[in-house]
matplotlib code that plots the C-alpha trace (Angstrom):
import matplotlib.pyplot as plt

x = [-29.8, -28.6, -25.5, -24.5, -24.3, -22.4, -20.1, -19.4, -18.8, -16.2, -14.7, -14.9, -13.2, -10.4, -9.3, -8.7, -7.6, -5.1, -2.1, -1.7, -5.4, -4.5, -3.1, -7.1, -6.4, -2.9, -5.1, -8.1, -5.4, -3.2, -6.2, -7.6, -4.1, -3.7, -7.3, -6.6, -3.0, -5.5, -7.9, -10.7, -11.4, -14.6, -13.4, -10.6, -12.4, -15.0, -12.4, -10.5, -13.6, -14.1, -10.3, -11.4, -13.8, -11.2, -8.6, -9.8, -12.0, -8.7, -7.3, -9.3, -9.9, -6.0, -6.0, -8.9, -6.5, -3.7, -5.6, -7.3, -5.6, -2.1, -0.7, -1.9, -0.7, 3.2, 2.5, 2.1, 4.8, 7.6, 6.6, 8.4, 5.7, 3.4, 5.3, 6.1, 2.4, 1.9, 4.3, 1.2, 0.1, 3.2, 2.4, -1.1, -0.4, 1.6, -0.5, -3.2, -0.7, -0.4, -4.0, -4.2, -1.4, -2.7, -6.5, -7.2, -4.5, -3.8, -0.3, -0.4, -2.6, 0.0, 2.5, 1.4, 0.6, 3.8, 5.7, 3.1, 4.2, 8.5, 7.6, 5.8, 8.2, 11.6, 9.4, 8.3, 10.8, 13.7, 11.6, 10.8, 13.8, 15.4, 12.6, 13.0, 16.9, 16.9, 13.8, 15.1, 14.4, 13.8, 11.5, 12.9, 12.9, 10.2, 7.6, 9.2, 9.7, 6.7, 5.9, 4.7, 9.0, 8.9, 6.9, 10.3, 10.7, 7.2, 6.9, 10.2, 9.2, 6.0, 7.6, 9.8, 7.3, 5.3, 8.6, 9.3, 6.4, 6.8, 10.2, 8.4, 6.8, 9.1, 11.2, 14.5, 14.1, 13.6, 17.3, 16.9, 13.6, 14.7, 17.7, 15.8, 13.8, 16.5, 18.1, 14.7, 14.3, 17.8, 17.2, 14.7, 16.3, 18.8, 16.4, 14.7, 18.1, 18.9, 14.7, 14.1, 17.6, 15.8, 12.6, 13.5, 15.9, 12.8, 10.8, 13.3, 14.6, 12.7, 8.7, 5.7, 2.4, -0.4, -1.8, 2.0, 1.6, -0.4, -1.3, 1.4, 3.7, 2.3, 4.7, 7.1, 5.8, 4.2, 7.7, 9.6, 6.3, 6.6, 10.3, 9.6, 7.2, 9.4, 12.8, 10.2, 8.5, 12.2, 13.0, 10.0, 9.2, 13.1, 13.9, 15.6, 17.5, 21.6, 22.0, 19.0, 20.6, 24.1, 22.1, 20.0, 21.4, 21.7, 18.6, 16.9, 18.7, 17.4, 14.2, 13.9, 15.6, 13.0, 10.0, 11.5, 11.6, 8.1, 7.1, 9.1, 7.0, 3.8, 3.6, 5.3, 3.4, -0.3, 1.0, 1.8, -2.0, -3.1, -1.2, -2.5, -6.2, -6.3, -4.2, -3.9, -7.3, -6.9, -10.4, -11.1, -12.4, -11.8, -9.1, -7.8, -4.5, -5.9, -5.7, -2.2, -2.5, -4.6, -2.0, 0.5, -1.8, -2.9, 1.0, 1.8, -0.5, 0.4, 4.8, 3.9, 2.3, 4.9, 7.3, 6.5, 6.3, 9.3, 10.8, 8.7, 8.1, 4.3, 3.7, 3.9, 0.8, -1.3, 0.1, -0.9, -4.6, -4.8, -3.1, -6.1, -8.7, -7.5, -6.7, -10.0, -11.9, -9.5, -10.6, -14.1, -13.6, -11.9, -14.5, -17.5, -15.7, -15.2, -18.4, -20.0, -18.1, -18.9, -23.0, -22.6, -21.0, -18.3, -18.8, -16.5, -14.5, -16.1, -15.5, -13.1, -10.6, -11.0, -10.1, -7.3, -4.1, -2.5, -3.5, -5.7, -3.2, -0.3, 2.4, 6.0, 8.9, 11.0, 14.6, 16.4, 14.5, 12.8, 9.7, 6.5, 3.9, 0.4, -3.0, -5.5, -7.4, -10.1, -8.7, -9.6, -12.3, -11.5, -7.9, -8.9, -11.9, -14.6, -15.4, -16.3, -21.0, -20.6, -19.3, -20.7, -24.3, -23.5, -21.3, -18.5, -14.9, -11.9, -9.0, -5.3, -3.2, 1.0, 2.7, 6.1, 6.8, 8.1, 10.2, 11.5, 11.3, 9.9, 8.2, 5.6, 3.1, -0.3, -3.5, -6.8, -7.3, -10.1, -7.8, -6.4, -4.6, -1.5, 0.5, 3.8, 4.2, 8.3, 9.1, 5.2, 4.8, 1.0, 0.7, -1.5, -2.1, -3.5, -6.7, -5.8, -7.9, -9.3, -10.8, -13.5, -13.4, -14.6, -17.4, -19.1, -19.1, -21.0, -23.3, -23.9, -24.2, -27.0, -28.7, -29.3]
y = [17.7, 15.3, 18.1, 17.9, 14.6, 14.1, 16.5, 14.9, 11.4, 13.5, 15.1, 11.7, 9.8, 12.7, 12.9, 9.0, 8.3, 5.6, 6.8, 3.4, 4.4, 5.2, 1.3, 1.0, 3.5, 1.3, -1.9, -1.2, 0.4, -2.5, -4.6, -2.4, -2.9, -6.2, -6.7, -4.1, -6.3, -9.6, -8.2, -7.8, -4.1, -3.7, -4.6, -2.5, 0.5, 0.2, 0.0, 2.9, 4.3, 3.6, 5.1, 8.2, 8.4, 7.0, 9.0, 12.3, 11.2, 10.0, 12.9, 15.6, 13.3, 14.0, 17.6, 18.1, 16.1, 18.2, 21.3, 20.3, 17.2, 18.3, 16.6, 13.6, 13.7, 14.7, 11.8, 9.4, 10.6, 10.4, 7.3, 4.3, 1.5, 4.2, 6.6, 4.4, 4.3, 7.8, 6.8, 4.7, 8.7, 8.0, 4.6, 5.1, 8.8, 6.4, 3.6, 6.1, 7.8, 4.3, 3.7, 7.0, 6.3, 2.5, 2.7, 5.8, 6.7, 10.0, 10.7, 14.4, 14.0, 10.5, 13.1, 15.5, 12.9, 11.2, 14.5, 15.2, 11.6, 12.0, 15.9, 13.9, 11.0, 13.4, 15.5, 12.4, 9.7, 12.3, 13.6, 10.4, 9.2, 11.9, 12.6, 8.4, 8.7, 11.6, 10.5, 9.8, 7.1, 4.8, 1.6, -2.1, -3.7, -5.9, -3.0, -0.3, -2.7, -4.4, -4.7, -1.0, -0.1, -1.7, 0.9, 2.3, -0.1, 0.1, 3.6, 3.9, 1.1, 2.8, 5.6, 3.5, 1.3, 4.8, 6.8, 4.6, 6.2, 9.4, 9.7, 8.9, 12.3, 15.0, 15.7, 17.0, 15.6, 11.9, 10.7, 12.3, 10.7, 7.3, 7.9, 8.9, 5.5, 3.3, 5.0, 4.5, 0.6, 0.1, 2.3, 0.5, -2.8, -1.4, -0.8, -4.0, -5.4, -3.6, -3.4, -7.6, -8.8, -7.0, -8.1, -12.0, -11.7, -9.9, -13.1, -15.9, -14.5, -12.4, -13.4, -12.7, -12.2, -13.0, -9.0, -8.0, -10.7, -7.7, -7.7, -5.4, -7.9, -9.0, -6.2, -8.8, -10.2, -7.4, -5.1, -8.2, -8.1, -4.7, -4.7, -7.5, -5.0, -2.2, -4.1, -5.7, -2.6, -1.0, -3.4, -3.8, 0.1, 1.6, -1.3, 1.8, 3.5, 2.3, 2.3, -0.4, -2.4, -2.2, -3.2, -5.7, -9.1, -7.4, -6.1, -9.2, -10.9, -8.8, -9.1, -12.6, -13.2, -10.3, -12.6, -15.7, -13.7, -12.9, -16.1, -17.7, -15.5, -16.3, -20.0, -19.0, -16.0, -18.0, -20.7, -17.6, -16.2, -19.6, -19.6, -16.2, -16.6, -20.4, -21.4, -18.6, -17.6, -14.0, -12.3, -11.5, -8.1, -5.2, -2.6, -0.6, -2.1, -5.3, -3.3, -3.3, -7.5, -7.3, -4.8, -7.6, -10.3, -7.5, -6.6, -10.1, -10.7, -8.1, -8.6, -12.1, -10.9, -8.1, -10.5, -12.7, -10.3, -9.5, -12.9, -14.9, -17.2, -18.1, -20.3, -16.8, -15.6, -19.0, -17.8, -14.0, -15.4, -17.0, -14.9, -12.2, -14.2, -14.8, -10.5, -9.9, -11.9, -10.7, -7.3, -8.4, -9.5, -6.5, -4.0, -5.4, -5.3, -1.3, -1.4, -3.0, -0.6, 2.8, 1.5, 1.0, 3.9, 5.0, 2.2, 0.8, -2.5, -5.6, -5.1, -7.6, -5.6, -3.1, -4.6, -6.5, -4.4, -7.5, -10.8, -13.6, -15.3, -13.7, -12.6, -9.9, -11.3, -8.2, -8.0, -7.8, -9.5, -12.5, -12.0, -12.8, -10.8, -11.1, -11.6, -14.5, -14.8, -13.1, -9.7, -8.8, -5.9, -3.7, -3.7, -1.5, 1.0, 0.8, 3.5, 6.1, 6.6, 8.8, 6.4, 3.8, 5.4, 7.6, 5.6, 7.7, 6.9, 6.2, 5.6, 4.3, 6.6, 6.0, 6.3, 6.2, 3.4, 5.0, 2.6, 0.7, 3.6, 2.0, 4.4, 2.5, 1.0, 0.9, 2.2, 3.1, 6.8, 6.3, 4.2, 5.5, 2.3, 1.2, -2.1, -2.1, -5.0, -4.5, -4.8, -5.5, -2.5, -1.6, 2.7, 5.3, 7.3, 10.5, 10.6, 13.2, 16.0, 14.4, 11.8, 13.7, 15.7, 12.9, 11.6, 14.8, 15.2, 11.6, 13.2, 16.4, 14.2, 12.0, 14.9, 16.4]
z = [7.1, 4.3, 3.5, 6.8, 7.3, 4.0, 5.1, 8.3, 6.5, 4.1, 7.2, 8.8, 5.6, 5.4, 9.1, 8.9, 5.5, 5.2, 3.7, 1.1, 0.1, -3.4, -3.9, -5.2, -8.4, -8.6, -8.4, -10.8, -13.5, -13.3, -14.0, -16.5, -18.6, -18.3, -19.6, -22.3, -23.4, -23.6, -25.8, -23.4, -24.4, -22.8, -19.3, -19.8, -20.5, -17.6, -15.7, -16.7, -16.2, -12.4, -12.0, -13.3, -10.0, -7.7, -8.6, -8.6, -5.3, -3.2, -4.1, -3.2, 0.6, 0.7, -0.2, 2.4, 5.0, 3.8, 5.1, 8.2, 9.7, 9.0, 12.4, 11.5, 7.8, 9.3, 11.8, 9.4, 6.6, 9.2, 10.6, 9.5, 9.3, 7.8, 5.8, 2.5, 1.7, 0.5, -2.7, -3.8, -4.6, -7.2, -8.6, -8.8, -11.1, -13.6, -13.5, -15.2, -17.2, -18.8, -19.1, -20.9, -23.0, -24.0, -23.7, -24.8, -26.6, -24.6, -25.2, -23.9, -21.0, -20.0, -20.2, -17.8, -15.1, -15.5, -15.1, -12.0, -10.9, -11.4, -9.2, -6.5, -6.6, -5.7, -3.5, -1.7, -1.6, -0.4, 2.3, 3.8, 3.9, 5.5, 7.6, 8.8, 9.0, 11.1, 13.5, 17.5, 18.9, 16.0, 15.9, 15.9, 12.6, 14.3, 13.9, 11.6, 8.9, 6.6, 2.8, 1.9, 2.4, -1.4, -2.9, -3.1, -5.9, -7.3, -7.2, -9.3, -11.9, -12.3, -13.8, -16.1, -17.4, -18.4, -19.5, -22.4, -24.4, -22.9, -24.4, -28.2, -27.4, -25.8, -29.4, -28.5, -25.1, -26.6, -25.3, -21.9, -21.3, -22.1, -20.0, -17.1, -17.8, -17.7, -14.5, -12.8, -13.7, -12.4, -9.5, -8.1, -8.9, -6.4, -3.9, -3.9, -3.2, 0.1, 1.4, 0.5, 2.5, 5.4, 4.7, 4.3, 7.6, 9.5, 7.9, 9.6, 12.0, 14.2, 15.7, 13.4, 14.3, 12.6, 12.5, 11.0, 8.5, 6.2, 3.0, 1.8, 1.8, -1.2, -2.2, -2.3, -5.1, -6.8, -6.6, -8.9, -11.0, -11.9, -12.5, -14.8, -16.7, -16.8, -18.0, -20.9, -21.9, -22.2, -24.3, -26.7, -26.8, -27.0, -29.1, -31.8, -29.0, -29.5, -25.5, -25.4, -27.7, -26.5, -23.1, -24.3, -23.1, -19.6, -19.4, -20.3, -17.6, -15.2, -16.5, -16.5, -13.0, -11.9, -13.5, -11.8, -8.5, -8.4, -9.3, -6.3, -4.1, -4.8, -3.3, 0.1, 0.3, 0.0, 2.4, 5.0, 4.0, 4.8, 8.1, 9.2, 8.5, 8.8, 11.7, 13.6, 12.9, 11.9, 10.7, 7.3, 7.1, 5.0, 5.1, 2.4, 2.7, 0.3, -2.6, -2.1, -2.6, -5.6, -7.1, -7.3, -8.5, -11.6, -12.1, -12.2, -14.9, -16.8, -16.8, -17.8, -21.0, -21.3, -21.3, -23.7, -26.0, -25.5, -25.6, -27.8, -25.3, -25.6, -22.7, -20.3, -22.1, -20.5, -17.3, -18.3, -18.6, -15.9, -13.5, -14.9, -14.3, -10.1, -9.9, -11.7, -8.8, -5.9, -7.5, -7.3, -3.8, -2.3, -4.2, -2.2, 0.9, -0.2, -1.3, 1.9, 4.4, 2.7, 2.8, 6.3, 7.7, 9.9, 12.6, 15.3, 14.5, 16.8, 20.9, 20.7, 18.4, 20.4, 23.7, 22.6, 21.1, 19.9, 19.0, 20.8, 22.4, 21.9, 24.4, 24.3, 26.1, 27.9, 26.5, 29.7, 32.4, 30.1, 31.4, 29.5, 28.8, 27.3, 27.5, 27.5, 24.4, 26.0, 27.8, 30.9, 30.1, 33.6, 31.6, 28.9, 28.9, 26.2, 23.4, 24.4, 25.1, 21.7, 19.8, 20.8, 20.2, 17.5, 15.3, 15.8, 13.7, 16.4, 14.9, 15.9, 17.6, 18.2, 21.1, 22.4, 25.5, 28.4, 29.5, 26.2, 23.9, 21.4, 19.4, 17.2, 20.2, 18.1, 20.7, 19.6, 19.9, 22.8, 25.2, 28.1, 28.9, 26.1, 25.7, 24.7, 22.7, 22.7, 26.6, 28.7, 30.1, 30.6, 30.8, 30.9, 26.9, 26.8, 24.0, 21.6, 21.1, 17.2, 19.1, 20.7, 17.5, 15.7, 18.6, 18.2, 14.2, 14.7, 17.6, 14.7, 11.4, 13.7, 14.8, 11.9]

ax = plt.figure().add_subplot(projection="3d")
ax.plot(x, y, z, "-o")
ax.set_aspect("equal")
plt.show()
């Protein structure tokens, strides 16, 4: 009876796995190396330890989706608000490869998952983006656009800052290696150049609600940090290679304006935290999409040290310290939440979430008529139907579906899979959605787990 029931949590954890989910490996390994770089070997190790659980764990969940949930898996990879988290499969492959390479002093194994992570990183960043370019009809920058769209950056630093030693172990290959490394950190230099225009005019110029305000803009921050990391690691660990050297007053630029970047972030992006859960009163609850915050805080940490290595400049290794010491406890923070969920279950998120698909309070003006839309802050409960008995008695694990509006097109309206009422929160229009087929799937794995 116990099998069973751990096998319909598995099935359960699969079917709805989020596709950023491996921003926790990116987080504890970030964490882990920036304790490692401060002396604080213990730490590092324990945590290098607890990535050799999540790792392999996240990855067989994704294999098993893979096989069985395939839909879903497409659904996601081609969607545009969604899609960009499966390169933090990428970052997170690197970010061990480093911890192998500096912690354990692994330079073989540190090769073969950073040549598993440049495979996945061409398989996966051409596919999205052609799959996104080529999708009909396409979202509004309003919902198709958030923070996980810089993992294109992160996910192409993460292999520079790892290719540098690399190289030191290939032989004949040493010059193409370190090539590659250098193309990659000004690769994704370029694309934080074209992704943060759109994400700062999205910022000022277009309505944000509290629930878009995620923590994967955090991104923001952490995509500078990183490219901080990888410009100083070129230069420190290909210090010897002539094209570095002939480089070296450019690169350091752009390592230093990176640094100076991602420190701007960090005061505007805690006043907009403040904003969302203060003012506008936005719950504080666990979702897997806070590792992808504690990543940047880590990475931060980290480039700081990097970089004052790398410049001589001591003062960054006070801000290297301390900027540990707040990702250590964010870590902390985020792990219990993890840890607090997975104790408890597959459960339903409070009635209230459920009711409501958008915020208390919150209201869509139509683009052509000027009408406005919304609900109260309490909705109307004869508007949209409650879980299903099932779930509701079994603990069974809905989880959001995506429609396209009839009427406005917009193809990202968010509706939890059990509703058969959606709210377009583009143009107003209230309209019937179909419950797909995994829903009831997923009620009556609940109904068997409890039953046995």
């Amino acid at each position: 009876m116990a099998l069973r029931r751990v096998q319909a949590r598995i099935e359960q954890a699969s079917a709805g796995l989020y596709p950023g989910s491996f921003a926790l490996v990116m987080a504890t390994g970030i964490v882990s190396i920036a304790a490692d770089q401060q002396g604080q070997a213990l730490l590092a190790r324990i945590l290098f330890g607890a990535n050799l659980l999540f790792y392999p764990a996240l990855t067989a969940l994704l294999v098993l989706r893979l096989i069985r949930h395939w839909p879903r898996v497409l659904d996601d990879f081609t969607s545009h608000s969604r899609g960009p988290g499966f390169l933090t499969v990428v970052a997170a492959t690197c970010v061990l490869a480093r911890q192998f390479q500096i912690i354990v002093h692994q330079p073989a194994t540190a090769a073969v998952l950073w040549l598993a992570g440049l495979g996945l990183w061409a398989l996966l960043i051409y596919a999205f983006l052609a799959a996104t370019t080529v999708r009909e009809p396409k979202p509004g920058l309003e919902t198709g656009l958030n923070g996980s769209w810089l993992l294109l950056v992160v996910s192409a630093q993460s292999l520079s800052v790892t290719g540098g030693r690399v190289a030191a172990s290939v032989g004949a290959w040493r010059d193409a290696a370190l090539g590659l490394t250098l193309a990659l950190f000004l690769l994704g230099g370029m694309f934080y150049g074209l992704i943060i225009s759109l994400i700062f005019y999205r910022f000022t110029f277009f309505r944000l609600m509290p629930r878009k305000l995620a923590p994967p803009y955090w991104i923001n921050m952490g995509a500078m940090a990183i490219t901080t990391l990888a410009g100083a690691t070129l230069v420190v660990e290909a210090r010897a290679w002539p094209l570095v050297q002939e480089l070296y007053p450019f690169l350091m630029g752009l390592t230093l304006v990176a640094w100076v970047t991602a420190t701007w972030w960090i005061p505007l992006l805690l006043v907009l935290g403040l904003w969302r859960h203060g003012r506008r009163g936005f719950p504080l609850s666990y979702h897997p999409s806070y590792w992808s915050m504690v990543f940047p805080l880590g990475m931060y940490s980290a480039a700081s040290f990097q970089l004052g290595a790398a410049t001589g400049l001591s003062f960054l290794e006070l801000i290297a310290a301390i900027s540990l010491i707040v990702a250590l406890a964010a870590w902390i923070v985020v792990l219990v939440g993890l840890g607090r969920g997975l104790a408890r279950g597959p459960t339903l998120p409070t009635p209230g979430a459920l009711e409501q698909p958008f915020e208390p309070g919150e209201e869509s003006v139509h683009p052509g008529t000027g009408q406005r839309h919304g609900f109260a802050r309490t909705a109307p409960l004869g508007m949209l139907p409650q879980a299903p008995e099932a779930c509701r008695v079994f603990g069974g694990a809905p989880f959001p579906d995506y429609v396209t509006c009839p009427q406005c097109g917009e193809p990202e309206v968010e509706v939890w899979c059990y509703q058969s009422v959606s709210y377009c929160h583009n143009c107003g229009r209230v309209f019937h959605h179909r419950r797909p087929s995994q829903c009831e799937q997923s009620c009556q794995l609940a109904i068997q787990a409890r039953k046995s």
